[in-house]
C-alpha positions as CSV (number, residue, x, y, z in Angstrom):
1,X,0.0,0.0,0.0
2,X,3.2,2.2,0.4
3,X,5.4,1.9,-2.7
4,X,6.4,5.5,-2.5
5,X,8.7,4.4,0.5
6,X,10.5,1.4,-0.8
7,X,14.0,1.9,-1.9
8,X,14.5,2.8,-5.5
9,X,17.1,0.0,-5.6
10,X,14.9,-2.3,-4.6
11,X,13.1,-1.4,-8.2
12,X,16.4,-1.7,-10.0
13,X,16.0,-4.0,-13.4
14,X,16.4,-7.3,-12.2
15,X,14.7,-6.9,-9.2
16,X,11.1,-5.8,-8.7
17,X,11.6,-4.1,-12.2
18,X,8.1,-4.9,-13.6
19,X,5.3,-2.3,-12.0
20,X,1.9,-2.4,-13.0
21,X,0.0,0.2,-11.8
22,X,-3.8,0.1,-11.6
23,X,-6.2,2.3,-11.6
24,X,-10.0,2.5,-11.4
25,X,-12.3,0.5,-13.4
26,X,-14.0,1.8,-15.9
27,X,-18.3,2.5,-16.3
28,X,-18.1,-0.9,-17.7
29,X,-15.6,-2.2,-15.4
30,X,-17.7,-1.1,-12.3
31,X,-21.0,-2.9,-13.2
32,X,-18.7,-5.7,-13.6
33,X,-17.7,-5.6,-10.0
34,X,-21.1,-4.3,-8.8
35,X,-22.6,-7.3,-10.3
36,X,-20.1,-10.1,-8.4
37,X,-20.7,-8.4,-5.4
38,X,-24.3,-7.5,-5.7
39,X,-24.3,-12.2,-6.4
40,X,-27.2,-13.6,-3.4
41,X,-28.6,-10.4,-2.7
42,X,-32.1,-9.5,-3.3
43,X,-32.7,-6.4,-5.1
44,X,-35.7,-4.7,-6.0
45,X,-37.2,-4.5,-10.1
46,X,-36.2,-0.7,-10.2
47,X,-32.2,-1.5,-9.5
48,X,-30.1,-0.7,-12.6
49,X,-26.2,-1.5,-12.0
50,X,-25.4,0.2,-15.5
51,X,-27.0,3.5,-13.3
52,X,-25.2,2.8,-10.4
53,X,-21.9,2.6,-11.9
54,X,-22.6,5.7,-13.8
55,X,-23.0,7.0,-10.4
56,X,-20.0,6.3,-9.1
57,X,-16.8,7.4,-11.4
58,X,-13.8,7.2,-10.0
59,X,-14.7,4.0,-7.5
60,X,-12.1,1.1,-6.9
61,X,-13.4,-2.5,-6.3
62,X,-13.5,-1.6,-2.8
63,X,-15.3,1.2,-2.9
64,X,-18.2,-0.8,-5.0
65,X,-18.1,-3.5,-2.9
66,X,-19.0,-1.1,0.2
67,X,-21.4,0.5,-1.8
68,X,-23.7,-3.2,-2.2
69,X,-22.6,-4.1,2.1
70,X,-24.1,-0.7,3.3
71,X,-27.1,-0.9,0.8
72,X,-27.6,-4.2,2.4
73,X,-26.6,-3.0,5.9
74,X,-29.5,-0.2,5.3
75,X,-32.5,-1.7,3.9
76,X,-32.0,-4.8,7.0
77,X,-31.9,-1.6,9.2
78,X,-35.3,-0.5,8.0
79,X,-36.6,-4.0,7.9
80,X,-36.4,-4.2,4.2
81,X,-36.7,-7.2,2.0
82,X,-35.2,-5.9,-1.4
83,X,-32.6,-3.9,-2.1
84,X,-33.4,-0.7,-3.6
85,X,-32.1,2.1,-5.7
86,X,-32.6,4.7,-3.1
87,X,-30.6,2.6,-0.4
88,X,-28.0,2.4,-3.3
89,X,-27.8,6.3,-3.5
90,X,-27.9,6.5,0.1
91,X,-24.9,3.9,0.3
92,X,-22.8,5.4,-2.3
93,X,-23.4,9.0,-0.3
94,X,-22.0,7.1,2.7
95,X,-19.0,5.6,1.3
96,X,-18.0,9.1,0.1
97,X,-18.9,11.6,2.9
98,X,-20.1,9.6,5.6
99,X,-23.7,9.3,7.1
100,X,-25.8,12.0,7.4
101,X,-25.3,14.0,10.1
102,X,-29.1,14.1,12.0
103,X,-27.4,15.6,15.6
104,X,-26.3,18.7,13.4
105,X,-28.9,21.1,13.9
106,X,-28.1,24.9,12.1
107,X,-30.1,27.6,12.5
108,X,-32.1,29.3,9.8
109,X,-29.7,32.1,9.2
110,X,-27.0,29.3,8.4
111,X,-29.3,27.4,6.5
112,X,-30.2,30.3,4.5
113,X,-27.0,30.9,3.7
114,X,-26.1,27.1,2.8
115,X,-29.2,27.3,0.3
116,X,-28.0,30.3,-1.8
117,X,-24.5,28.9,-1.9
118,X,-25.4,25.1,-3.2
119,X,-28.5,26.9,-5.5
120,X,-25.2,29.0,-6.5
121,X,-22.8,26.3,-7.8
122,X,-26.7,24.1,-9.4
123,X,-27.4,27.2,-11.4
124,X,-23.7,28.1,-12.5
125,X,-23.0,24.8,-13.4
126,X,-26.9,24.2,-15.3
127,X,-25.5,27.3,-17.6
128,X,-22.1,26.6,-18.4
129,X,-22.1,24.5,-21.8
130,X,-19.5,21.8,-21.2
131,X,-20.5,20.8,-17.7
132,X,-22.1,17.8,-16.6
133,X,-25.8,17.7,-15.7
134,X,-27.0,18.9,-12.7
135,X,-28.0,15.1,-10.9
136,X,-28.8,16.4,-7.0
137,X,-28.2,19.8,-4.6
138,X,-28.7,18.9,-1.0
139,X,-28.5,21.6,1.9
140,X,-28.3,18.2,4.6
141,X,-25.2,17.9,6.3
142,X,-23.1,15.6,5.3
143,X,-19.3,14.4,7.4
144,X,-17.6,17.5,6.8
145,X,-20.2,19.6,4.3
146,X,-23.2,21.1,5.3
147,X,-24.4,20.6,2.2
148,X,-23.0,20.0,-1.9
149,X,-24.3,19.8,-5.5
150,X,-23.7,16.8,-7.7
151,X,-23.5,16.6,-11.2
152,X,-23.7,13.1,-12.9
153,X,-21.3,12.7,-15.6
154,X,-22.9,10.6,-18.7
155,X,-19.3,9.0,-19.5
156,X,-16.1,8.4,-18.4
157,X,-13.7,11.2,-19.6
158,X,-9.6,11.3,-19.4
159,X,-8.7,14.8,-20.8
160,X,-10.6,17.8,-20.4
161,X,-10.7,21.1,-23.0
162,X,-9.4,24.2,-22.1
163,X,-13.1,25.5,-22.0
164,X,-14.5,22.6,-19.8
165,X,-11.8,24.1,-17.4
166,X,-13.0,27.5,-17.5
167,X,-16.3,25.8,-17.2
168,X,-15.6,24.4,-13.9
169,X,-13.9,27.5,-12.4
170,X,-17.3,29.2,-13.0
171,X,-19.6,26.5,-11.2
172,X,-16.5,26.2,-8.6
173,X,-16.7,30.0,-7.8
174,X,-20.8,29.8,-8.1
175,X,-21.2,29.2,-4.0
176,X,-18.9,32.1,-3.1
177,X,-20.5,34.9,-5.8
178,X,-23.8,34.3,-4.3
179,X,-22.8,34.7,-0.9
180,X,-21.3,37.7,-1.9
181,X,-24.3,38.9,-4.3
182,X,-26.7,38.7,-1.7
183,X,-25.6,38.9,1.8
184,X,-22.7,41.1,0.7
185,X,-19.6,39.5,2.4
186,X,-18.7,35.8,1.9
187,X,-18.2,33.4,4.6
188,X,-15.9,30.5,5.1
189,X,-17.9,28.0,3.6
190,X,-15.8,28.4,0.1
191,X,-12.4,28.1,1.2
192,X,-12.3,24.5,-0.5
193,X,-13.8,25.8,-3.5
194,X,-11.5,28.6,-3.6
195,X,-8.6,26.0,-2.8
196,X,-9.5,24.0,-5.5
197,X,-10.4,26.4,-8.3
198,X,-6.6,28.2,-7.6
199,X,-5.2,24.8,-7.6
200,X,-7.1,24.6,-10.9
201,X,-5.8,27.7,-12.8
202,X,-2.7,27.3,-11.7
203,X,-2.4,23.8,-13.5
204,X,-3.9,26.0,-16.3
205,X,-0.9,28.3,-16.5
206,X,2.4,26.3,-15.0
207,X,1.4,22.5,-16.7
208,X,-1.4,22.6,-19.8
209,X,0.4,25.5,-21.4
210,X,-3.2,27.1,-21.7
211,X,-2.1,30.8,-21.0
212,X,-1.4,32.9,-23.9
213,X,1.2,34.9,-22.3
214,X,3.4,32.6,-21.1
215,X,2.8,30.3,-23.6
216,X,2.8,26.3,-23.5
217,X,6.1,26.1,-20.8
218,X,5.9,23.4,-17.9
219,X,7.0,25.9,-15.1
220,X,8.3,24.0,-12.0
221,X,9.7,20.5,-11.8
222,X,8.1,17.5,-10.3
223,X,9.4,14.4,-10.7
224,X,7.4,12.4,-8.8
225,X,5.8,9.1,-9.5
226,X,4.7,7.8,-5.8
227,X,3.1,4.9,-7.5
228,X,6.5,3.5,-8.3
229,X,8.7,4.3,-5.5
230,X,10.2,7.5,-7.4
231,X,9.4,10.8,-5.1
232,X,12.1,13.5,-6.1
233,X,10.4,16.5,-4.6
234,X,9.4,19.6,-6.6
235,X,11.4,22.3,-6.7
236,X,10.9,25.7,-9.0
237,X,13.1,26.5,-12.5
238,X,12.2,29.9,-13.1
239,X,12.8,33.6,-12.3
240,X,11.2,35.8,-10.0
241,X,9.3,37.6,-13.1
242,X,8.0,34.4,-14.3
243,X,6.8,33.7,-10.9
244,X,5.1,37.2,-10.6
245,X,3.6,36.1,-14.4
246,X,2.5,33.1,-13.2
247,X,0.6,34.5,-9.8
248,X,-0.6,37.5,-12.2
249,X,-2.5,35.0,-15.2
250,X,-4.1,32.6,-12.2
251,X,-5.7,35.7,-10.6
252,X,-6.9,36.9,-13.6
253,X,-8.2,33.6,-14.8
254,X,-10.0,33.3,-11.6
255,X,-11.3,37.2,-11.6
256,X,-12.8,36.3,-15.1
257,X,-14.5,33.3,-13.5
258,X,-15.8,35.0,-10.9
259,X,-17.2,37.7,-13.0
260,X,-18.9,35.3,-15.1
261,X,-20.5,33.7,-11.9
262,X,-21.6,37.0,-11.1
263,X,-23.3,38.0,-14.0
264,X,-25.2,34.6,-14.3
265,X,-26.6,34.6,-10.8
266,X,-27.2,38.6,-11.5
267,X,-29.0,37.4,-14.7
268,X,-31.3,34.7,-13.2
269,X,-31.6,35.9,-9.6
270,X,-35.2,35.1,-9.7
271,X,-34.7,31.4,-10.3
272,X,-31.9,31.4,-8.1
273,X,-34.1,32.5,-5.3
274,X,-37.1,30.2,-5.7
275,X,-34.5,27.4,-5.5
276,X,-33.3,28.8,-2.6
277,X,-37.0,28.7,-1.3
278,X,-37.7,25.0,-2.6
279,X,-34.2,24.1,-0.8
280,X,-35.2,25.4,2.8
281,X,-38.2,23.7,2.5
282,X,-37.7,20.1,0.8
283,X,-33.9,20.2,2.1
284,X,-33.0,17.8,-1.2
285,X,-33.7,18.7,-4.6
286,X,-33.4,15.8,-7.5
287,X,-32.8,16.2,-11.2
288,X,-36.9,16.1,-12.2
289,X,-37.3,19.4,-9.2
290,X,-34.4,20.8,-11.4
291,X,-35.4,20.4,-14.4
292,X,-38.4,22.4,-13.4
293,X,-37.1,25.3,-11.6
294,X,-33.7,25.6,-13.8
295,X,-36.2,26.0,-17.4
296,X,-35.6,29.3,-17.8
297,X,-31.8,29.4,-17.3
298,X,-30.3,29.4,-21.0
299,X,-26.4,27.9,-21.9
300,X,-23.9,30.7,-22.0
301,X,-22.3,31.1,-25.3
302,X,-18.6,29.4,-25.7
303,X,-15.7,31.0,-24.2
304,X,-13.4,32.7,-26.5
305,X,-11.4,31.3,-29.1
306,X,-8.0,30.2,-27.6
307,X,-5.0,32.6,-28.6
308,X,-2.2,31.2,-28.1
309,X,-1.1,29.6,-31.1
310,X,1.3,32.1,-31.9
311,X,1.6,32.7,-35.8
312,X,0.3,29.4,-36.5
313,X,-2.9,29.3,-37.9
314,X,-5.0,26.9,-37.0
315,X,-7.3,24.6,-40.3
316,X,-10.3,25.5,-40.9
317,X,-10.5,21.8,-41.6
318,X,-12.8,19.7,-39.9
319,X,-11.1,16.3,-38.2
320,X,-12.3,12.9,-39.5
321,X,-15.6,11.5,-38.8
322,X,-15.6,7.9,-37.3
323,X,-17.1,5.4,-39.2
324,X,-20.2,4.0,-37.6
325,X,-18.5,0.9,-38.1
326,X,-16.0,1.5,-35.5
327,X,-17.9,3.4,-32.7
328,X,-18.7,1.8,-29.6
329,X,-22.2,1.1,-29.2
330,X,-23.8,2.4,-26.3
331,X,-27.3,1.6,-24.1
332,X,-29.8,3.7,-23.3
333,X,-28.5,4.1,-19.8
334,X,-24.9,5.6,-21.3
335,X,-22.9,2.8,-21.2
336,X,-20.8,1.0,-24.0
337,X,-21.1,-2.0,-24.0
338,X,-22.5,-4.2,-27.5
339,X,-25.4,-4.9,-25.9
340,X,-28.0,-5.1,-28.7
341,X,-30.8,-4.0,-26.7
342,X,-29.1,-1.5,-25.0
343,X,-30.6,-3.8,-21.3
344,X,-27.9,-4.3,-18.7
345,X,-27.1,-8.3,-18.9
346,X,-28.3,-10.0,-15.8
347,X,-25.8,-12.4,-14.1
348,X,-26.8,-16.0,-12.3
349,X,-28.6,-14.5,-8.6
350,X,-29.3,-11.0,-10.2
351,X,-32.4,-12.2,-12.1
352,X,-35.3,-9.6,-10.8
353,X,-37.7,-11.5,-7.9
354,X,-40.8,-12.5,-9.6
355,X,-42.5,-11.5,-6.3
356,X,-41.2,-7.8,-6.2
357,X,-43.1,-4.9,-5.8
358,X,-43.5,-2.9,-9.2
359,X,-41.2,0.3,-8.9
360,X,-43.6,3.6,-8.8
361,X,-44.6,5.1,-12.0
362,X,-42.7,7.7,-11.7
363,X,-39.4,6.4,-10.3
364,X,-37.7,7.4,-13.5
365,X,-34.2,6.0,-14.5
366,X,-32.6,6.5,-11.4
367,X,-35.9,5.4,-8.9
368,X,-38.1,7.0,-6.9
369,X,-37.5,10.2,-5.4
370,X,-38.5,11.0,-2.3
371,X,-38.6,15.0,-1.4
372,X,-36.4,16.1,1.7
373,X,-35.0,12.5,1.5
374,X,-31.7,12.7,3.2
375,X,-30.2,10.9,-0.7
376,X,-28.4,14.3,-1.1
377,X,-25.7,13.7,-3.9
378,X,-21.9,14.5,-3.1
379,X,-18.8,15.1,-6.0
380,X,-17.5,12.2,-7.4
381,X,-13.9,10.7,-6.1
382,X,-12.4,11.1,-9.4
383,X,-12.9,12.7,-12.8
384,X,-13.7,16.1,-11.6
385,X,-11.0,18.6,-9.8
386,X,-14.2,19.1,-7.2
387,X,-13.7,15.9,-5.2
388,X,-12.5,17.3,-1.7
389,X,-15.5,18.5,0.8
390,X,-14.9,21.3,2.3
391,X,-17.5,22.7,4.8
392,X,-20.0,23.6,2.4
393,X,-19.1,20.4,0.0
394,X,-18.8,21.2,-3.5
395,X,-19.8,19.5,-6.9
396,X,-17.5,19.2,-9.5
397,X,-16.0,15.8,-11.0
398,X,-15.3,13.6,-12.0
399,X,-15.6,15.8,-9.1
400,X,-18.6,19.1,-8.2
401,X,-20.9,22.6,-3.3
């Protein structure tokens, strides 16, 4: 579990000279997993693996497996006799931020304020055009948030644009420009986001090569590789102008963020403040309540064209299309996976109990929703630079309050 601290000889060729390193599964890697694990258990007609495993990017083996144990652990809590989607949501919540937090009482004022800041980040993020869709916002608290917005990525992604960056920067920076917009002074709630949005733009500037000023440099060394044993420390290559460069482009990248927050919440204030309303009231909103109150918002146009190419020129040329041929077919629920009915495949024990209840007709693809349910969503592990909570927990992917 520690192969930063073995010996570098040690890894010498020869020796251990072989490493294989491992990451998470996949969407179709997960529902692999889920399915041995979810092998005995009784789950109810509405439970869809492919869903949960779209629900859960950036999840090791053991991560899944804990997911099925506390969905199991729940419903024999509640004297349940099927598993269901909702105590899969629930579990998932769990294994990321812990249970819910019932002993936590706050006060309206605070509760107020958690409201407009989550509402914040849902109606950034439902108006940027290369974010994810909007899947929860929740205002219960939650280990160390009191309260975080989840958006639901519909694939597994591996690079990111330079303007689904500057996407995120404007859903991260959503929470703190409505605390600031309305109650005129921001509160310590968004030091994570801020944390994470800096950490963000920085990457922009000293390791995409995404500013136009200083151009596509790697500023800093960092040659570690912890997964191998290799840690050399980090240690900084450039002059004291560069670094005052550097510091200049991140702030600006984040002002321009911020402003754009701004004008969106300025924009729709309305809508933000009958979320805020629905929020305080129903504590948990899901993607259908959205939906509703989000109809009006409309997607901000693209960012600007990207200038840093210099005195190249970029084609006019469109690339290639891919042949249907070679495209990955993919189900109705997202995932690829050459199934020709676009059904998740049902292993030996996962067949659905002939004596189950019919799910409710409006459960939708991802169950029932039940209003001020404590099923608040929470950012994905992985895939999103949104994946830390901080005391107001933020959204991102994958990620993000």
């Amino acid at each position: 579990n520690r192969p930063d601290i073995l010996d570098p000889a040690l890894l010498r060729p020869g020796r251990f000279d072989r490493q294989i390193a491992v990451g998470p599964p996949d969407v179709l890697g997960r529902e692999a997993v889920l399915k041995v694990h979810a092998k005995g258990k009784p789950f109810a007609q509405d439970v869809d693996l492919g869903v949960i495993a779209r629900r859960t990017p950036g999840f090791t083996g053991a991560d899944l497996a804990n997911v099925i144990n506390e969905a199991a652990l729940l419903t024999a809590r509640n004297n349940g006799r099927l598993i269901t989607t909702e105590a899969l949501e629930e579990s998932i919540d769990r294994v990321i931020a812990g249970p819910e937090r019932k002993t936590r009482a706050m006060s309206d004022k605070e509760k107020r304020v958690t409201a407009y800041h989550e509402a914040g980040h849902a109606l950034t993020a439902w108006a940027m055009p290369n974010l994810d869709p909007v899947h929860k916002v929740t205002i219960l608290p939650r280990g160390r948030s009191l309260g975080h917005t989840l958006v639901l990525p519909l694939e597994d992604r591996y690079t990111q644009t330079r303007s689904e960056i500057l996407d995120q920067l404007v859903y991260a920076l959503g929470g703190r420009a409505a605390e600031e917009l309305v109650f005129h002074e921001p509160t310590t709630g968004a030091s994570n986001d801020i944390e994470k949005a800096t950490s963000l733009a920085r990457a922009m500037v000293t390791e995409f090569g995404m500013s136009t000023k200083l151009g596509a440099v790697k500023y800093g060394t960092g040659d570690a590789e912890p997964f191998m044993g290799r840690d050399y420390g980090h240690q900084r290559d450039y002059s004291e102008e560069i670094a005052a460069g550097i510091d200049s482009e991140v702030r600006d990248i984040i002002e321009a963020a911020h402003d754009e927050a701004w004008e969106i919440l300025t924009q729709y204030r309305d809508v933000l403040d009958a979320m805020v309303l629905e929020l305080v009231e129903r504590e948990t909103l899901a993607k259908p309540e959205l939906e509703r109150i989000l109809a009006p918002v409309r997607k901000r146009p693209p960012h600007s064209t990207f200038a840093g190419f210099g005195k190249r020129t970029p084609s006019d040329r469109p690339p290639v299309e891919i042949p249907v041929s070679m495209r990955k077919p993919v189900t109705a629920n997202g995932s690829a996976n050459g199934s020709a009915n676009g059904q998740s495949k049902a292993l030996p024990g996962l067949e659905p109990d002939p004596n189950a209840p019919a799910p409710p007709a409006d459960s939708g693809a991802f169950g029932p929703q039940h209003q001020g349910a404590p099923y608040g969503g929470y950012p994905p592990p992985a895939g999103s630079a949104y994946d830390t909570p901080s005391q107001y927990g933020q959204g991102g992917g994958q990620g993000p309050a």
